[in-house]
mmCIF file of the N, C-alpha and C atoms, coordinates in Angstrom:
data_MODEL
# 
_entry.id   MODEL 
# 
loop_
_atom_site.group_PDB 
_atom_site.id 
_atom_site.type_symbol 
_atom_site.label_atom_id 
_atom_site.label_alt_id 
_atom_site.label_comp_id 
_atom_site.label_asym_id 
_atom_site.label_entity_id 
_atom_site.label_seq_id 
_atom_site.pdbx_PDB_ins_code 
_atom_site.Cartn_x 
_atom_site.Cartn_y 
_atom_site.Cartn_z 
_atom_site.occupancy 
_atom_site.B_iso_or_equiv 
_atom_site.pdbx_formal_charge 
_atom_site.auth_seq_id 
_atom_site.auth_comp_id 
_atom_site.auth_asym_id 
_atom_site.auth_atom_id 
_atom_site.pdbx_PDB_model_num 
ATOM 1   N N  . UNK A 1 1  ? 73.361  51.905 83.745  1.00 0.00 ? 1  UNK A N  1 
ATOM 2   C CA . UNK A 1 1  ? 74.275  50.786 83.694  1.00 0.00 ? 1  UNK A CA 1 
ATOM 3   C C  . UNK A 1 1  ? 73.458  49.501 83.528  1.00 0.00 ? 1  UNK A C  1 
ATOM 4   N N  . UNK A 1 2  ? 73.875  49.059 82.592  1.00 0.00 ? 2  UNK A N  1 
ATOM 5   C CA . UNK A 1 2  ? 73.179  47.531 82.084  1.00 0.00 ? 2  UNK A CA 1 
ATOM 6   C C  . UNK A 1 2  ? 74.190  46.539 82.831  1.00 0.00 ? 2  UNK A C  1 
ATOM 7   N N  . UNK A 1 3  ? 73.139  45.294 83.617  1.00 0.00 ? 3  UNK A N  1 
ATOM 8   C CA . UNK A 1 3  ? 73.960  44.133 84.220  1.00 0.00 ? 3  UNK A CA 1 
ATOM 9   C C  . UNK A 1 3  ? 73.305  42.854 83.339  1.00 0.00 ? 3  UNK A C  1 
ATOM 10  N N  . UNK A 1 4  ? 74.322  42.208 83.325  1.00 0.00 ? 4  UNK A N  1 
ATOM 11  C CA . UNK A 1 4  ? 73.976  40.911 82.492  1.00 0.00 ? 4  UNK A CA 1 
ATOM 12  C C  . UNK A 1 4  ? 73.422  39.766 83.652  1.00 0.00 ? 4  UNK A C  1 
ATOM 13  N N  . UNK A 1 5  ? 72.593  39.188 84.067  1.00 0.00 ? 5  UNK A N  1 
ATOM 14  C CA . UNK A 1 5  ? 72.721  38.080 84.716  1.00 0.00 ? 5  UNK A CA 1 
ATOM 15  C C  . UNK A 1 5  ? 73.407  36.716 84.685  1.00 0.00 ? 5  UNK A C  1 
ATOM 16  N N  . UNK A 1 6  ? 73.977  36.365 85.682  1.00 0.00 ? 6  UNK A N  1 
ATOM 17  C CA . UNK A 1 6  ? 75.055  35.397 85.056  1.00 0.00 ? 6  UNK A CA 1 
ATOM 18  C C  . UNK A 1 6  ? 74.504  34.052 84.532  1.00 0.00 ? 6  UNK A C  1 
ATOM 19  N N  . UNK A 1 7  ? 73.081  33.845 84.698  1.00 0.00 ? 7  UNK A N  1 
ATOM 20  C CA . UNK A 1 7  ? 72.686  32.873 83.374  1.00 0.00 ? 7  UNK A CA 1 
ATOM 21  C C  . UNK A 1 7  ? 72.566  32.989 82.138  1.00 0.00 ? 7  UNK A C  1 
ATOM 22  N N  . UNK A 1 8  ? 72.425  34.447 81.816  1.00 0.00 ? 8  UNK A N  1 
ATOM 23  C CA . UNK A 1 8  ? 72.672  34.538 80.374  1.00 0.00 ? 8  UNK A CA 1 
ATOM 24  C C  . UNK A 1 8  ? 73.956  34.366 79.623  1.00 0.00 ? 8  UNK A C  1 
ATOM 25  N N  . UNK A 1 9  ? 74.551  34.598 80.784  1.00 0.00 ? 9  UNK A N  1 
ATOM 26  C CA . UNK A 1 9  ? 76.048  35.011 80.553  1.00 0.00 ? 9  UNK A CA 1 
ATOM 27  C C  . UNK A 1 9  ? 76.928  33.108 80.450  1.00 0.00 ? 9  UNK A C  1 
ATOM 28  N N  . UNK A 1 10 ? 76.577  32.227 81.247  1.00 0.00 ? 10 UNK A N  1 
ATOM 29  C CA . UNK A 1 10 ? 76.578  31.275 81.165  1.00 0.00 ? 10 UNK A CA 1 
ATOM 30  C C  . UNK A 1 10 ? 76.353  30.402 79.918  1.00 0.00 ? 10 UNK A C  1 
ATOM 31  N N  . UNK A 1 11 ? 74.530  30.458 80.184  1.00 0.00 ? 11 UNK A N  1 
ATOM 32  C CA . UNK A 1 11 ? 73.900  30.199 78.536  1.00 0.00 ? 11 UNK A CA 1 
ATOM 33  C C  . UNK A 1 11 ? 75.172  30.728 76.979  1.00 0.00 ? 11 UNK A C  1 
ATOM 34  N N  . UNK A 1 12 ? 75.414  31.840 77.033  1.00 0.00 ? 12 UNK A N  1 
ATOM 35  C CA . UNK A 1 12 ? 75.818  32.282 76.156  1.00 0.00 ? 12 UNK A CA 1 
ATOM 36  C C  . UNK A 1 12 ? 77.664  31.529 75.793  1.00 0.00 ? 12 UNK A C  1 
ATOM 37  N N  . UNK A 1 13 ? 78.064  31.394 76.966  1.00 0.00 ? 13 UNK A N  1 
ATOM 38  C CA . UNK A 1 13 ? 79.688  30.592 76.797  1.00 0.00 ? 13 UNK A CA 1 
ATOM 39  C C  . UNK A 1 13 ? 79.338  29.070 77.094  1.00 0.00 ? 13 UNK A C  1 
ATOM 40  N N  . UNK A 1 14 ? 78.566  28.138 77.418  1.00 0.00 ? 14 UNK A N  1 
ATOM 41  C CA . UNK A 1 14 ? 79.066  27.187 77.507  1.00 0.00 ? 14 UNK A CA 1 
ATOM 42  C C  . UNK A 1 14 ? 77.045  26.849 76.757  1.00 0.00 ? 14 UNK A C  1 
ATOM 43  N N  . UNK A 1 15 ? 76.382  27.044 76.169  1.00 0.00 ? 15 UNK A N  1 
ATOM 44  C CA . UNK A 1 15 ? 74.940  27.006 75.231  1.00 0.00 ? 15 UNK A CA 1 
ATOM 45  C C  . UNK A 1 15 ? 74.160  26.679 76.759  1.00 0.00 ? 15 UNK A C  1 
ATOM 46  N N  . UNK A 1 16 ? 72.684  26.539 76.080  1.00 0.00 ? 16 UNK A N  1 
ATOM 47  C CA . UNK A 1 16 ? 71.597  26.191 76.704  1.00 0.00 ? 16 UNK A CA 1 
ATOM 48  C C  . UNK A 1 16 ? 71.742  25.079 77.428  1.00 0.00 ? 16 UNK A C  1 
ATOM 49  N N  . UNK A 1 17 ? 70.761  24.909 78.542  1.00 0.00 ? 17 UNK A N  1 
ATOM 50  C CA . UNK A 1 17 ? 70.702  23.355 79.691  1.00 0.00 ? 17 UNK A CA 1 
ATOM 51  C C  . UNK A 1 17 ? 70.137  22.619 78.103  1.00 0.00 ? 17 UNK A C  1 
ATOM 52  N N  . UNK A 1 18 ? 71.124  21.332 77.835  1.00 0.00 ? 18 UNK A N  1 
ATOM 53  C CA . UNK A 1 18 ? 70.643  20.163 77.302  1.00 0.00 ? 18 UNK A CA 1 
ATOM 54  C C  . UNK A 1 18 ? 71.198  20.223 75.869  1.00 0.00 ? 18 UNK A C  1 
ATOM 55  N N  . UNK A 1 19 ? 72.222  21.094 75.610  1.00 0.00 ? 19 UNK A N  1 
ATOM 56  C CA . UNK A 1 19 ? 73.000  21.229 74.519  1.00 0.00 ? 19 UNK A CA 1 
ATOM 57  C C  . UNK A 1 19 ? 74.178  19.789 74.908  1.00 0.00 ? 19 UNK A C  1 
ATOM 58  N N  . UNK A 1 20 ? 74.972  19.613 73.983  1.00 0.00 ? 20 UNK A N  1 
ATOM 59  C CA . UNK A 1 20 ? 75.645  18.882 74.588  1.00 0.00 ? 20 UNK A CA 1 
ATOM 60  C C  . UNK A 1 20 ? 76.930  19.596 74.719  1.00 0.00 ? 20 UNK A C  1 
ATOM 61  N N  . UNK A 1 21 ? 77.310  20.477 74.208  1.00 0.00 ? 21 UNK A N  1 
ATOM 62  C CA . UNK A 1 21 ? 78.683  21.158 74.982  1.00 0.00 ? 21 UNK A CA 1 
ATOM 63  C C  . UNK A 1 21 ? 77.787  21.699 76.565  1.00 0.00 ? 21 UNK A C  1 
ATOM 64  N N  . UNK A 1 22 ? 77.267  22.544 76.736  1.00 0.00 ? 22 UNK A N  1 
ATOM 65  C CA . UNK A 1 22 ? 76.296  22.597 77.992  1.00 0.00 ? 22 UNK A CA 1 
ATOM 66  C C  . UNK A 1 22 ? 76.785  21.169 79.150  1.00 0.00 ? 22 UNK A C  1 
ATOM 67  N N  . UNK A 1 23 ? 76.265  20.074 78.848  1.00 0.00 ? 23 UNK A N  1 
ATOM 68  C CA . UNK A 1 23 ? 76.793  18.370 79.566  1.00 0.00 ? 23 UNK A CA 1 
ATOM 69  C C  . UNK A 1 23 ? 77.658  18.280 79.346  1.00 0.00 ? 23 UNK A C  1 
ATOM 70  N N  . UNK A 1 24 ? 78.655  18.497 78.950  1.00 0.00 ? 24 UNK A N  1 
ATOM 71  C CA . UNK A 1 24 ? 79.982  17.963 79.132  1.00 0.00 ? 24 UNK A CA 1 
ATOM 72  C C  . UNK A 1 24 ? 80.539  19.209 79.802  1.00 0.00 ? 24 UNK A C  1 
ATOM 73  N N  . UNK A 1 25 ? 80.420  20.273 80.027  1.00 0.00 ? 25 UNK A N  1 
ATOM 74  C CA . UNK A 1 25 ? 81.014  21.591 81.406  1.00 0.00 ? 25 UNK A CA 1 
ATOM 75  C C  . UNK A 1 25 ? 80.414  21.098 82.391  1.00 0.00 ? 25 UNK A C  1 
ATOM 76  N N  . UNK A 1 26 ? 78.806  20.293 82.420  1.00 0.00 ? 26 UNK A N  1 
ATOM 77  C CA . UNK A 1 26 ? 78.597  20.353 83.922  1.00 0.00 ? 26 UNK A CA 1 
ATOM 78  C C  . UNK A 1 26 ? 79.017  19.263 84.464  1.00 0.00 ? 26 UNK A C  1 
ATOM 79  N N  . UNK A 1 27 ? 79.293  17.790 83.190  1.00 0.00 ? 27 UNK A N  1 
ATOM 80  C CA . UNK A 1 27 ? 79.951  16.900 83.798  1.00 0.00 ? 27 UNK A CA 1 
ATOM 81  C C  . UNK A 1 27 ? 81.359  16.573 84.124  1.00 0.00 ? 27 UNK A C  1 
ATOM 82  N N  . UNK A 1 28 ? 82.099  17.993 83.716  1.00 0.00 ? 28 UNK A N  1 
ATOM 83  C CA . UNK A 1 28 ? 83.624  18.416 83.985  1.00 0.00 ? 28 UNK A CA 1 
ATOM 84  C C  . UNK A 1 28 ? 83.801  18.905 85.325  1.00 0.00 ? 28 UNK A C  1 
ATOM 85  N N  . UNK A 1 29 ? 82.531  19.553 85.362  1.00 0.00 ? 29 UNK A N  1 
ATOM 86  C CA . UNK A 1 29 ? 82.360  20.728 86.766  1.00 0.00 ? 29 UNK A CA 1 
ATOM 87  C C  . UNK A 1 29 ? 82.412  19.680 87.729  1.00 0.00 ? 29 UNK A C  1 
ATOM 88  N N  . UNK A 1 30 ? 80.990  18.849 87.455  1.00 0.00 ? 30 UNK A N  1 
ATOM 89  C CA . UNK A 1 30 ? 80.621  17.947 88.755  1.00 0.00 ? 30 UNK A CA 1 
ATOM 90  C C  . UNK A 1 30 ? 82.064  17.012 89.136  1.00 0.00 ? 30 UNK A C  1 
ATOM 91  N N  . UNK A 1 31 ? 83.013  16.304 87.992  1.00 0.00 ? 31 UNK A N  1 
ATOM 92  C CA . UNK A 1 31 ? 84.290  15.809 88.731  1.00 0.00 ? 31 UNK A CA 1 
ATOM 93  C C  . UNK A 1 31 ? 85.420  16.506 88.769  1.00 0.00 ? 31 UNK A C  1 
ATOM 94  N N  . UNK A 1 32 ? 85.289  17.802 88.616  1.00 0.00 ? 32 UNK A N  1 
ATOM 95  C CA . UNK A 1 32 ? 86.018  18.366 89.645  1.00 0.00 ? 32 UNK A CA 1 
ATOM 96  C C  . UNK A 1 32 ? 85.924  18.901 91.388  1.00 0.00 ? 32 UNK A C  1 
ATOM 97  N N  . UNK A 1 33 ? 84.740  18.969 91.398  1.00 0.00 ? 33 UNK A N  1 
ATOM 98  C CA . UNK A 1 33 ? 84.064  19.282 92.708  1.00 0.00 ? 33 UNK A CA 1 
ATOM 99  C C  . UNK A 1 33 ? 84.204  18.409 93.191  1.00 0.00 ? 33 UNK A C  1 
ATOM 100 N N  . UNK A 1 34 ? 84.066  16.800 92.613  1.00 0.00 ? 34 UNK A N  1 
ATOM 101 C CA . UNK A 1 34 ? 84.087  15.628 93.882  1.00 0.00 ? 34 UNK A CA 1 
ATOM 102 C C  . UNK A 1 34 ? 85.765  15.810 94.351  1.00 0.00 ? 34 UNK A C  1 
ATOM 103 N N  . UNK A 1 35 ? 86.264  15.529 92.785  1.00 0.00 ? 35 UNK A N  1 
ATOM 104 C CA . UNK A 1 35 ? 87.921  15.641 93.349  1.00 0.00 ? 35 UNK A CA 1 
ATOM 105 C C  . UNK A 1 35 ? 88.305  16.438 94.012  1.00 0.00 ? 35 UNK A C  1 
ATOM 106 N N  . UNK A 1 36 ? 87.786  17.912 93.970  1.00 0.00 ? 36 UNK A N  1 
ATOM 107 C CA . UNK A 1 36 ? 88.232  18.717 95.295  1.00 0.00 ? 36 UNK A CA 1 
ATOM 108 C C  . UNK A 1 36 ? 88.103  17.981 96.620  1.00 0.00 ? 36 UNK A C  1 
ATOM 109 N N  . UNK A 1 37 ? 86.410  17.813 96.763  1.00 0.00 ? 37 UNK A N  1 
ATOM 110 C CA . UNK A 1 37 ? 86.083  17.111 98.209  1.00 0.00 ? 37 UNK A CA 1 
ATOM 111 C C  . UNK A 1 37 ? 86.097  15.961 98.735  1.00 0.00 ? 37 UNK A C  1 
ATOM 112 N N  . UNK A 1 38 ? 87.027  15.104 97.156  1.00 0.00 ? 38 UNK A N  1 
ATOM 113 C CA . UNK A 1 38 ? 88.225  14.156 98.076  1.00 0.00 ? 38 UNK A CA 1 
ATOM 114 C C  . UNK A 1 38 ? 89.192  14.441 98.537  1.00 0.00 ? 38 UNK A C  1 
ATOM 115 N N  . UNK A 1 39 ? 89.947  15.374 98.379  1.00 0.00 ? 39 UNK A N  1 
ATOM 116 C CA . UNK A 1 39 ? 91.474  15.696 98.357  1.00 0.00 ? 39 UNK A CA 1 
ATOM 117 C C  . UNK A 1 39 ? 91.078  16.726 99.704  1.00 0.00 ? 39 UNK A C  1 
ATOM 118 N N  . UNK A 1 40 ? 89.924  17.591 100.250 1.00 0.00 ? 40 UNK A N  1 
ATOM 119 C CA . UNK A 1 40 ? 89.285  17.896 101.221 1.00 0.00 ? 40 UNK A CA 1 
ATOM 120 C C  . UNK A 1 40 ? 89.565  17.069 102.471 1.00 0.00 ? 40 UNK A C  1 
ATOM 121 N N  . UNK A 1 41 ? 88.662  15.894 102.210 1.00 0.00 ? 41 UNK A N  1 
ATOM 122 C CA . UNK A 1 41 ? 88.305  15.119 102.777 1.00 0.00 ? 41 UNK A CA 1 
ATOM 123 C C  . UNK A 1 41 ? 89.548  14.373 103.838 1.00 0.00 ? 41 UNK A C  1 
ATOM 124 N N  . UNK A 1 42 ? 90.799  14.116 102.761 1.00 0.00 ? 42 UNK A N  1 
ATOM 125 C CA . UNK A 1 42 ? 91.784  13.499 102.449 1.00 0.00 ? 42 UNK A CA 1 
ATOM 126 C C  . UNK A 1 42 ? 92.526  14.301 103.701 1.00 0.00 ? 42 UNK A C  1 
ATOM 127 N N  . UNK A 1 43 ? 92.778  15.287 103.328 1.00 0.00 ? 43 UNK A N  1 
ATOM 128 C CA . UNK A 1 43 ? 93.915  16.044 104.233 1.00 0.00 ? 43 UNK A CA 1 
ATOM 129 C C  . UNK A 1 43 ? 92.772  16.389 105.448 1.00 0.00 ? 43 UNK A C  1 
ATOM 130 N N  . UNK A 1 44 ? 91.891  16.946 106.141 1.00 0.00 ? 44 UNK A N  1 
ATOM 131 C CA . UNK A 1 44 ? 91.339  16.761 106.919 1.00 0.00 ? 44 UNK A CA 1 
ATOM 132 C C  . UNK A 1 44 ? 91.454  15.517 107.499 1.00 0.00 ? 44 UNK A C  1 
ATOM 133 N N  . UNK A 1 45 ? 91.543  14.311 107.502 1.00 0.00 ? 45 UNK A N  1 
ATOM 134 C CA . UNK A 1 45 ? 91.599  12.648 107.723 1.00 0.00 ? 45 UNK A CA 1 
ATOM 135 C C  . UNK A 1 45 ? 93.475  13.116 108.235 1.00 0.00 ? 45 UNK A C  1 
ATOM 136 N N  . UNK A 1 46 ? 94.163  13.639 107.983 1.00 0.00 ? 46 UNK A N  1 
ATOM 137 C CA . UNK A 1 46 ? 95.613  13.265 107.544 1.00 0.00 ? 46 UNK A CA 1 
ATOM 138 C C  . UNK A 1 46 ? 95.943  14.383 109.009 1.00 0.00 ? 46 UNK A C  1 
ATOM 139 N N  . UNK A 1 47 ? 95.161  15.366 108.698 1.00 0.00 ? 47 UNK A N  1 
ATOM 140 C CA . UNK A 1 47 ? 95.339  16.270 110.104 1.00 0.00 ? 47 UNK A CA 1 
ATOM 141 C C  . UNK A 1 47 ? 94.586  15.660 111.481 1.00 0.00 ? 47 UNK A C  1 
ATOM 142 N N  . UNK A 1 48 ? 93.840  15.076 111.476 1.00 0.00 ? 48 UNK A N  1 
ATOM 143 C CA . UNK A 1 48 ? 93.039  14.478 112.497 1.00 0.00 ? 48 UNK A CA 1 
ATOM 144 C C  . UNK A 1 48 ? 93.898  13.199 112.682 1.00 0.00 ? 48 UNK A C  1 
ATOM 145 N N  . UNK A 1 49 ? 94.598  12.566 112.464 1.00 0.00 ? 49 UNK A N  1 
ATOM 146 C CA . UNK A 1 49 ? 95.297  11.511 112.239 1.00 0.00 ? 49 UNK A CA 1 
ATOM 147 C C  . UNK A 1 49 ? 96.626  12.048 112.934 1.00 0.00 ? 49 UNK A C  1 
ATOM 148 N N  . UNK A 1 50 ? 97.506  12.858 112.269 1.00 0.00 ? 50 UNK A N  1 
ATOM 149 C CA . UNK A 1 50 ? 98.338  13.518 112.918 1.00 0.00 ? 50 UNK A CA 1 
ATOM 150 C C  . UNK A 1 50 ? 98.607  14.184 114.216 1.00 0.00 ? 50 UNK A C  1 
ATOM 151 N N  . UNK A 1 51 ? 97.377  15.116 114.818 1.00 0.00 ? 51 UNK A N  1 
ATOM 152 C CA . UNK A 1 51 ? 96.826  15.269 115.428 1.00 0.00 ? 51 UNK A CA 1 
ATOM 153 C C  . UNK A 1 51 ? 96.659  14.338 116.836 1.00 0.00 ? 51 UNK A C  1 
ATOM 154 N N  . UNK A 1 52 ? 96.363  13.538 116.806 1.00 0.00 ? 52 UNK A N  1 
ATOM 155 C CA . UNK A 1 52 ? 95.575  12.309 117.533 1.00 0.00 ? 52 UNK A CA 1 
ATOM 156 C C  . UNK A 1 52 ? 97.206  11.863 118.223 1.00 0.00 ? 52 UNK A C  1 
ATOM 157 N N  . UNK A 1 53 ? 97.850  11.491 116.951 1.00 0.00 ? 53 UNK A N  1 
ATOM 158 C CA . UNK A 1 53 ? 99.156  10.833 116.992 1.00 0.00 ? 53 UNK A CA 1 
ATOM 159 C C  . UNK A 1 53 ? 100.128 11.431 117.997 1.00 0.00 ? 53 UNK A C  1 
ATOM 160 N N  . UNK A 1 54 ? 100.408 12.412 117.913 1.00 0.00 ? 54 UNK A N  1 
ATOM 161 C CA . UNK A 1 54 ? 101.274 14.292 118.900 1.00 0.00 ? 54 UNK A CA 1 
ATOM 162 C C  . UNK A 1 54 ? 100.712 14.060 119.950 1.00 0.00 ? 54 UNK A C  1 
ATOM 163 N N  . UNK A 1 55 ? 99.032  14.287 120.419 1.00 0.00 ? 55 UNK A N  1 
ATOM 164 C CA . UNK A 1 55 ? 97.732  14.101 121.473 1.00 0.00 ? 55 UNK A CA 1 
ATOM 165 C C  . UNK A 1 55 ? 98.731  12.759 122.250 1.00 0.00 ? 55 UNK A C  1 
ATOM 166 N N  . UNK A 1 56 ? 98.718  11.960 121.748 1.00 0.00 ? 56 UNK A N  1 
ATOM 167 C CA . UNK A 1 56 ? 98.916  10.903 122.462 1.00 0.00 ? 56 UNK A CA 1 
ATOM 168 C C  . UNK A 1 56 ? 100.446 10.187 122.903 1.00 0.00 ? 56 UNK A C  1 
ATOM 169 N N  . UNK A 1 57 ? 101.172 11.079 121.741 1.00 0.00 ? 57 UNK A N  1 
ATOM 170 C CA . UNK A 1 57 ? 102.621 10.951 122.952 1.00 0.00 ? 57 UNK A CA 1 
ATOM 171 C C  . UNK A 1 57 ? 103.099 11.874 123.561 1.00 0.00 ? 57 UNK A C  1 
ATOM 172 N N  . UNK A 1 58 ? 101.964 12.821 123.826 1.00 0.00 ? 58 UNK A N  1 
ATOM 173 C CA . UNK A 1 58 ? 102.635 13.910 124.445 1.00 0.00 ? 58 UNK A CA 1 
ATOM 174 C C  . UNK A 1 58 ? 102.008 13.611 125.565 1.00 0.00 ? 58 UNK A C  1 
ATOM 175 N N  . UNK A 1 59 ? 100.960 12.420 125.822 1.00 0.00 ? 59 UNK A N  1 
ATOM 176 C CA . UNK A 1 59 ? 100.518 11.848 127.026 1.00 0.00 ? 59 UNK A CA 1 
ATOM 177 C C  . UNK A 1 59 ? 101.095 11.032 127.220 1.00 0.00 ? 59 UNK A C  1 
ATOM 178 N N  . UNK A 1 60 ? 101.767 10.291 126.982 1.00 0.00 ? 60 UNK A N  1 
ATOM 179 C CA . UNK A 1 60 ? 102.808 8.791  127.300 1.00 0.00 ? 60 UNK A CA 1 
ATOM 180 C C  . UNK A 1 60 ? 104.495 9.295  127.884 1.00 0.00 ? 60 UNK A C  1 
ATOM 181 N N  . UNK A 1 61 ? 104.326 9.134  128.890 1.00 0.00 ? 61 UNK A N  1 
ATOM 182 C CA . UNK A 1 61 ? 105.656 9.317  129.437 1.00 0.00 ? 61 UNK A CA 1 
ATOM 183 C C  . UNK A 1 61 ? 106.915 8.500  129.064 1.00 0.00 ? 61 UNK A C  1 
ATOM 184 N N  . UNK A 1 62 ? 108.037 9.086  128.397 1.00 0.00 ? 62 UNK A N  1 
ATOM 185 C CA . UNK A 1 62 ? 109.050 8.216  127.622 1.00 0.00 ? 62 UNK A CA 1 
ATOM 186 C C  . UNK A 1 62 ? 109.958 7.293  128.919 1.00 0.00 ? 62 UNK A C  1 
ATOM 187 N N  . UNK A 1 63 ? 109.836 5.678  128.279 1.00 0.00 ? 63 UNK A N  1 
ATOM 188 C CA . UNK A 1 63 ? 110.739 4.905  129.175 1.00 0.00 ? 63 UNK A CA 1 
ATOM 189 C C  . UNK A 1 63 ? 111.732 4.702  128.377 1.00 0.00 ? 63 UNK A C  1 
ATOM 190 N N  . UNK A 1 64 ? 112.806 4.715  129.126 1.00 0.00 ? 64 UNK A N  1 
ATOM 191 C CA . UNK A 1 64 ? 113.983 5.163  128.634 1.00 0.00 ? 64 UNK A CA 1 
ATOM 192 C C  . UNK A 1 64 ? 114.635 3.734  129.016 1.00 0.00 ? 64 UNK A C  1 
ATOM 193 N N  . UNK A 1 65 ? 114.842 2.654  128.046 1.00 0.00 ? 65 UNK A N  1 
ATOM 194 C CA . UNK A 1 65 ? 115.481 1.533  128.435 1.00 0.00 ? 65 UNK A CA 1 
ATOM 195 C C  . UNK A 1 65 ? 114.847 0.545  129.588 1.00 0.00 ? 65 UNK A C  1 
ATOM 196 N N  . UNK A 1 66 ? 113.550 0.490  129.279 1.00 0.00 ? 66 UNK A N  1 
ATOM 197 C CA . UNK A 1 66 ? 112.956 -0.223 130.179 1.00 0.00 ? 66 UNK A CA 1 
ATOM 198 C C  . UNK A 1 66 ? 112.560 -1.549 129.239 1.00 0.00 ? 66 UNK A C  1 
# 
């Protein structure tokens, strides 16, 4: 059984490091990865936020017309 390594396999669909189709996949790749690990980032912030928010009126005792 023959295995391809996946740099050849790479090399071969998107050309060699320094082709320019090659730079434009890795500079597609690289902003998608940030945009993932904003949108990461984002909802992590949104759960810790939420979080915090519940935490803290479930410590505050409700005055009722005071």
């Amino acid at each position: 059984m023959n295995l391809t390594p996946a740099s050849e396999l790479v090399d071969e669909v998107w050309g060699k490091v320094g082709t320019p189709e090659r730079d434009e996949m890795e500079a597609q790749l690289k902003e998608a990865l940030n945009a993932h690990s904003v949108r990461v980032s984002t909802n992590k912030s949104k759960e810790l936020t939420q979080g915090m928010s519940v935490a803290y009126n479930a410590s505050v005792e409700p005055t009722y017309g005071a």
